[in-house]
Backbone as CSV, one residue per row, in Angstrom:
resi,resn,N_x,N_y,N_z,CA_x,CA_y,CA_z,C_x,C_y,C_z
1,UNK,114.448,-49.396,-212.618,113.488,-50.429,-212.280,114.098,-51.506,-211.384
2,UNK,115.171,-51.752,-211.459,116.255,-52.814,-210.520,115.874,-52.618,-209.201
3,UNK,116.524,-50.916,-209.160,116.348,-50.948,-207.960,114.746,-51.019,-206.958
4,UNK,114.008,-50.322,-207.395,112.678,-50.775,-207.635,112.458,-51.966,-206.728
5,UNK,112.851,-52.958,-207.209,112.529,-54.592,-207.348,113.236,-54.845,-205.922
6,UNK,114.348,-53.900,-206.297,115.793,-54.535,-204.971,114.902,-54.168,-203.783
7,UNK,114.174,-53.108,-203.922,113.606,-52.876,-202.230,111.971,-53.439,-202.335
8,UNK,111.762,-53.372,-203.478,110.326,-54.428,-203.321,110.980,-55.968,-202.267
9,UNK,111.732,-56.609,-203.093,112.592,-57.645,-202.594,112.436,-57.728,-200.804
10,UNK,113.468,-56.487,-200.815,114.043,-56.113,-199.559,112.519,-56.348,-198.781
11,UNK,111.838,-55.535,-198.806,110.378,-55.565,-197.727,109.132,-56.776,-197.580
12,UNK,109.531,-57.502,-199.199,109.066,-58.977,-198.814,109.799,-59.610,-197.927
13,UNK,111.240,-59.368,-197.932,112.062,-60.497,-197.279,112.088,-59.940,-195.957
14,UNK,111.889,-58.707,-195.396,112.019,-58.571,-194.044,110.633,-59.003,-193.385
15,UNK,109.468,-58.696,-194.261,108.010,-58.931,-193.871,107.942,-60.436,-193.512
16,UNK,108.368,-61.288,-194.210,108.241,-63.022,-193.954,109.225,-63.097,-192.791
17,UNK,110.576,-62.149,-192.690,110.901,-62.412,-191.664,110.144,-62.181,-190.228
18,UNK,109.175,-60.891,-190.500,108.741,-60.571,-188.938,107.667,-62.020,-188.913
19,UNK,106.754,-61.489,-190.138,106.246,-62.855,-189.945,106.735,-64.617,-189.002
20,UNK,107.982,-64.907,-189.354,108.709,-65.906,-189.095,108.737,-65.446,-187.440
21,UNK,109.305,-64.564,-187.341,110.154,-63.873,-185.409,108.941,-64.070,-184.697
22,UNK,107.497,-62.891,-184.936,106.411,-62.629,-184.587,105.108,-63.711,-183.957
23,UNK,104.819,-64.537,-185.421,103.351,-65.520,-185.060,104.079,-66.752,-183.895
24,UNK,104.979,-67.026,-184.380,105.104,-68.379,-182.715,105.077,-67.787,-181.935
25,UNK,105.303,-66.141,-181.469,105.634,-65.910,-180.201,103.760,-65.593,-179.742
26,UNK,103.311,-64.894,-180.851,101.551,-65.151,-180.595,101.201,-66.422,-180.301
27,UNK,101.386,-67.091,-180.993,100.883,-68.778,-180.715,100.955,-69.191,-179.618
28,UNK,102.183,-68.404,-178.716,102.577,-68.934,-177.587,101.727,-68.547,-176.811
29,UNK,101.946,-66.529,-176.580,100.647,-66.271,-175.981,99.603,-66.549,-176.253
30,UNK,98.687,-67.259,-177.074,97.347,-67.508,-176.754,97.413,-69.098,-176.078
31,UNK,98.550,-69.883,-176.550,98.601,-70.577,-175.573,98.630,-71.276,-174.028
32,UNK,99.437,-69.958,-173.641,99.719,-69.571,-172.395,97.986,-69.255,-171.725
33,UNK,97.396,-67.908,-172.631,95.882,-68.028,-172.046,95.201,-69.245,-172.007
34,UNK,95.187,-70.039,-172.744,94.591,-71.368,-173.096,95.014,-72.070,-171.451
35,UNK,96.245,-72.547,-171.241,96.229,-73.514,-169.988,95.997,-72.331,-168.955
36,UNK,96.253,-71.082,-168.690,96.082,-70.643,-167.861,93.910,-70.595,-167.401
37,UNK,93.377,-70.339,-168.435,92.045,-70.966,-168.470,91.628,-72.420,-167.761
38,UNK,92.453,-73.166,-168.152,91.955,-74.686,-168.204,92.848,-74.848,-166.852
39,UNK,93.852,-74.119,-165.850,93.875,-73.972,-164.626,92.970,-73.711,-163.496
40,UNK,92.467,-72.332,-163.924,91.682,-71.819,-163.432,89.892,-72.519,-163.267
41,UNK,90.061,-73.450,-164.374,88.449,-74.187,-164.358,88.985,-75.397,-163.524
42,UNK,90.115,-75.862,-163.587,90.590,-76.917,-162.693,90.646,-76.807,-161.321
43,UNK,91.469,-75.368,-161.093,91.162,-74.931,-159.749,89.673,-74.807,-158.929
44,UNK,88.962,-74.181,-159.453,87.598,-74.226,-159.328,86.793,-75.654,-158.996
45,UNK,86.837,-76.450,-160.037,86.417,-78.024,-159.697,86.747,-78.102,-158.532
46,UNK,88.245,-78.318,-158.251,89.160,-79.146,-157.051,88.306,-78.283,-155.946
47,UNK,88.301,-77.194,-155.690,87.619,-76.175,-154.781,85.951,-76.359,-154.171
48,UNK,85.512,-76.375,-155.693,84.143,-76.964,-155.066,83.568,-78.315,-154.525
49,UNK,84.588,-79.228,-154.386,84.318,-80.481,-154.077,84.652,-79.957,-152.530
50,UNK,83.736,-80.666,-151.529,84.634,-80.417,-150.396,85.374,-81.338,-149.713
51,UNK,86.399,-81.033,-149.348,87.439,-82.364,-148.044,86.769,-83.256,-147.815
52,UNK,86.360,-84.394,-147.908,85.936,-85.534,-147.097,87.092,-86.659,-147.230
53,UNK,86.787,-87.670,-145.763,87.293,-88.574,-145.142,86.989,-89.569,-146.054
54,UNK,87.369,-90.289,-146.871,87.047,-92.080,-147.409,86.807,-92.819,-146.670
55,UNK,87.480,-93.124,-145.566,87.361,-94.189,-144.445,87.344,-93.423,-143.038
56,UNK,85.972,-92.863,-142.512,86.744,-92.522,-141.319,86.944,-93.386,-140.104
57,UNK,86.150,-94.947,-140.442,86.708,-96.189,-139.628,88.216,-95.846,-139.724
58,UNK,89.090,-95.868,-140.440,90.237,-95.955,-140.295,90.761,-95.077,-139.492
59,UNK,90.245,-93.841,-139.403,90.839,-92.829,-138.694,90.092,-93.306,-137.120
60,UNK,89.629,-93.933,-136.537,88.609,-93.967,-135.822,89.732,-95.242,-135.093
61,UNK,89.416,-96.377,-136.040,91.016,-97.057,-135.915,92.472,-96.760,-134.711
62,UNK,92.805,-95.548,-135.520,93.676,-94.472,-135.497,93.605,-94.321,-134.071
63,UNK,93.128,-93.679,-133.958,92.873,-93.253,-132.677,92.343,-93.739,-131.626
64,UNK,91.917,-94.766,-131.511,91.672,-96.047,-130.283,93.300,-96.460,-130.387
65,UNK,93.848,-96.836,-130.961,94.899,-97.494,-131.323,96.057,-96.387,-130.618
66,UNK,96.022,-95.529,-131.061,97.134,-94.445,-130.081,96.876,-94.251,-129.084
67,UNK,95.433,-94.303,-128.545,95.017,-93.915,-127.064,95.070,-95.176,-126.346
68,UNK,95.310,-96.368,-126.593,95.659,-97.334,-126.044,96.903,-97.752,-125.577
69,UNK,97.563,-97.182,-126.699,99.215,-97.029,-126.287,99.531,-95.502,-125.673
70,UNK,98.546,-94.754,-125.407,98.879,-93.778,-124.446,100.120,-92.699,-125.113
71,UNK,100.189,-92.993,-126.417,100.756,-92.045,-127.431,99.983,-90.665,-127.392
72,UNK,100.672,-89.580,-127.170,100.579,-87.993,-127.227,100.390,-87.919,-128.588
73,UNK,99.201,-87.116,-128.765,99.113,-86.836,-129.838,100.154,-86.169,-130.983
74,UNK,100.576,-85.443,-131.489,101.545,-84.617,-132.434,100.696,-83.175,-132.419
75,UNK,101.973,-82.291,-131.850,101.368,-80.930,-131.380,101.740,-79.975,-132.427
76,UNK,101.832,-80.273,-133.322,102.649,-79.275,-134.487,101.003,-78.963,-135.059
77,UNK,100.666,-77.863,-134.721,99.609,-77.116,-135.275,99.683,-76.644,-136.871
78,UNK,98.736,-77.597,-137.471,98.775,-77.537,-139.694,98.855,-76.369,-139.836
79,UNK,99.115,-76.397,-141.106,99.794,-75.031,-141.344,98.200,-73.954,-142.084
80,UNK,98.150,-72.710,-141.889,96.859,-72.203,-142.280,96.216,-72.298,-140.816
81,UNK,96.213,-73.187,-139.578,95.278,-72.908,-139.036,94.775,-71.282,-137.850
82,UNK,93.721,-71.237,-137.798,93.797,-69.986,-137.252,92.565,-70.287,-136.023
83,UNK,92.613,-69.333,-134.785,91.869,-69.789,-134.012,90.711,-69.511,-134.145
84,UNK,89.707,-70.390,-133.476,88.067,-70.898,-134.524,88.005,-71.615,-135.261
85,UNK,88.829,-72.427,-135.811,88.495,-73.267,-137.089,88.909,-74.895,-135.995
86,UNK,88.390,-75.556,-136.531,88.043,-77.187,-135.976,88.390,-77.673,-136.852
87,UNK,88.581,-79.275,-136.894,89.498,-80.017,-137.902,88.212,-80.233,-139.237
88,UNK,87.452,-80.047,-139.318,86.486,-79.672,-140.591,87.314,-78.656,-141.289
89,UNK,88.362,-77.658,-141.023,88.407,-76.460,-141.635,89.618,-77.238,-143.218
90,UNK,90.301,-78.661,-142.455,91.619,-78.229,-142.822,91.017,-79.495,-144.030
91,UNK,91.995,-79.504,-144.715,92.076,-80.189,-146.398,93.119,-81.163,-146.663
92,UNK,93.745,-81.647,-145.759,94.846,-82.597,-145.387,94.564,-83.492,-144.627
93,UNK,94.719,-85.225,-145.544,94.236,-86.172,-144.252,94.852,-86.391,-143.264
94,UNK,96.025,-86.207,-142.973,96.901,-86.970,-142.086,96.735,-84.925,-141.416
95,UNK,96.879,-83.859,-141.625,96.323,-83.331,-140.656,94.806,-83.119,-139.908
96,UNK,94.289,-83.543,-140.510,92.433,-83.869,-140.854,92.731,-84.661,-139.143
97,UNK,93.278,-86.220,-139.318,93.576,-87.271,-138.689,94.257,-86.778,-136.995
98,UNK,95.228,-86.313,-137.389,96.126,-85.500,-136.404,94.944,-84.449,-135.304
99,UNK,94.614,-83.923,-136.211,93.440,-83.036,-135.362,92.062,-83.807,-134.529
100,UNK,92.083,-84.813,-135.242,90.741,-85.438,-134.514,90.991,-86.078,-133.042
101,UNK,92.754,-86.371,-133.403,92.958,-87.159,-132.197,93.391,-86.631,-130.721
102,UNK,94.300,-85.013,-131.437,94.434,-83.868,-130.672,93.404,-83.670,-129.770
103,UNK,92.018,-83.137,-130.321,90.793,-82.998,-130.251,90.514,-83.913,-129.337
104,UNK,90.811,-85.245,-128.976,89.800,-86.311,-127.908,91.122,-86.352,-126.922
105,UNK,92.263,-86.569,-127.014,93.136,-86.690,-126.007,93.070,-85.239,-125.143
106,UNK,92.912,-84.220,-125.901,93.023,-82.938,-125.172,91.840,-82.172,-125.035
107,UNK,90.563,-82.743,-125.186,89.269,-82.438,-124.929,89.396,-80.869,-126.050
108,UNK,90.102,-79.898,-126.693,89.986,-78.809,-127.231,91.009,-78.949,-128.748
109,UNK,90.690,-77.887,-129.413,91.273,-77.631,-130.698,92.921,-77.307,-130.552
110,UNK,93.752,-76.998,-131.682,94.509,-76.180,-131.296,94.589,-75.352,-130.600
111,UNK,95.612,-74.142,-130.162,95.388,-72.687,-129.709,95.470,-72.187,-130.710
């Protein structure tokens, strides 16, 4: 009967152990699904809002102000752009900005 007991013993004590090894590492993964969810609904929000200007006096500003000082625009074409797309396409103010001014000093878009 000892022995009996000794491996009854034995298979409680390894069982609480998997138990112990096992559920945090579940906990984790459903965790992991959890923010990866609450990314993905975040991403989405941020996505469906679209780009807009806050001030586009300021940008407007901007650009009287450089064309007065006869400042060249900045020719470093944003990154993503592709030909056909106009400064509506892009999601960056200061390239948003950059493009508008491109755009009036050089009568055209990027190439």
């Amino acid at each position: 009967m000892s022995k009996f007991f000794r491996i009854i013993g034995l298979l409680f004590i390894l069982l609480f152990l998997g138990v112990l090894v096992f559920m945090p590492w579940k906990w984790a993964v459903a965790g992991d699904k959890e923010l990866e969810d609450m990314q993905k609904q975040l991403n989405s929000q941020v996505l469906e809002k679209p780009f807009s200007v806050e001030d586009s006096q300021k940008i407007d500003d901007y650009i009287k102000d450089s064309m007065q000082k006869n400042m060249k625009p900045n020719g470093k074409i944003p990154r993503g752009w592709q030909p056909g797309y106009t400064c509506a396409n892009l999601n960056d103010y200061y390239e948003y900005r950059d493009c508008l001014y491109y755009y009036r000093y050089y009568g055209h878009y990027y190439p």
